[in-house]
N, C-alpha and C positions, 0 to 999 in steps of 0.2 A: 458579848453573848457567849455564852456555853456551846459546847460540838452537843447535835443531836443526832440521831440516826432514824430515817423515817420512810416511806416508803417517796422515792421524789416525781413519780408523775402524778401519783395523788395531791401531794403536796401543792405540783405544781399545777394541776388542774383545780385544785378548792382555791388557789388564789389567784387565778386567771379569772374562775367564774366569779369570784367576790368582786372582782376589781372591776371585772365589766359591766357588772351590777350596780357597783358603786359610779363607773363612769355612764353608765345609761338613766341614771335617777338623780345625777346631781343637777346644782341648778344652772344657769348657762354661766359659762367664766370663773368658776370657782374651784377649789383646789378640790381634790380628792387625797388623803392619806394613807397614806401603809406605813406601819408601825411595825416592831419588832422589841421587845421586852424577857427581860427575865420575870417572875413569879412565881414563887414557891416552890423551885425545883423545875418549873419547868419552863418552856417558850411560849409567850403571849402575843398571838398576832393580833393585828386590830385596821382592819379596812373601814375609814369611815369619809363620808362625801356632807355636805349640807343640804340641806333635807326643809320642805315643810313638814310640819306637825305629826308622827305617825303614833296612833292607836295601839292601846297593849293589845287588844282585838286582832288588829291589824299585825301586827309582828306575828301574833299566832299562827296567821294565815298565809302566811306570806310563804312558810318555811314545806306547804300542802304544794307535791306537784302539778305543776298545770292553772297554779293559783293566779290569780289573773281579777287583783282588786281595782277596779276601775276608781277608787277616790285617790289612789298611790301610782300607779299606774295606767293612767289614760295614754301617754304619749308615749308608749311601750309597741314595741315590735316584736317583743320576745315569746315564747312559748312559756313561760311561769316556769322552767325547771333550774336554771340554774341556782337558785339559793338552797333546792331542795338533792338536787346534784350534790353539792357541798356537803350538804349532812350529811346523807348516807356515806361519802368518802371518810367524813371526819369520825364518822360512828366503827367504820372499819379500824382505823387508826387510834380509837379508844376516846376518841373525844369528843365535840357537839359544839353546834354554831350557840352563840348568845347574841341576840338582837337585842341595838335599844336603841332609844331615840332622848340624844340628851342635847340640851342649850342649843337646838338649832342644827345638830347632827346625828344622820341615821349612823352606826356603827354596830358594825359586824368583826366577834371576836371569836378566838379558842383558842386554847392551849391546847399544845404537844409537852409529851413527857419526856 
């Protein structure tokens, strides 16, 4: 991977809060991943867990503070900020969370430049 330069407690707090997220909504005994990638000039992170089924609805909402979707999140203790935590860091940093839900995994990605 390429040297990047970025700010590192942001950094390192949008991938703490990803990853908690990711470890708080996976399903019991299953991997959760973090990725690191090149792309186009820049670094592609990608935190993704296995997931049931999530709504493009659902993604939408998810990223609203204090969101708190009882069909995604029943068995949640959390206050709904942490994925919306991440964006406003990553928005600082010139970038933006991408949600998706594919073959069975939620994943959470963004580039840095």
């Amino acid at each position: 991977l390429k040297s990047f330069k970025t700010d590192r407690k942001k950094l390192a707090t949008i991938i703490h809060e990803l990853t908690k997220n990711a470890v708080t909504f996976s399903k019991n005994k299953t991997a959760v991943l973090l990725k690191a990638s090149e792309k186009d000039e820049a670094l592609l992170f990608e935190i993704s867990n296995d997931s049931p089924k999530v709504s493009t609805k659902q993604l939408e909402t998810v990223l609203k503070p204090f969101s708190l979707n009882e069909d995604i999140m029943n068995h949640s203790k959390g206050l709904g900020v942490g994925l919306s935590l991440s964006q406003a860091l990553l928005k600082q940093l010139g970038s933006e969370i991408d949600l998706k839900w594919d073959k069975g995994r939620f994943v959470a990605s963004f580039l840095l430049p």
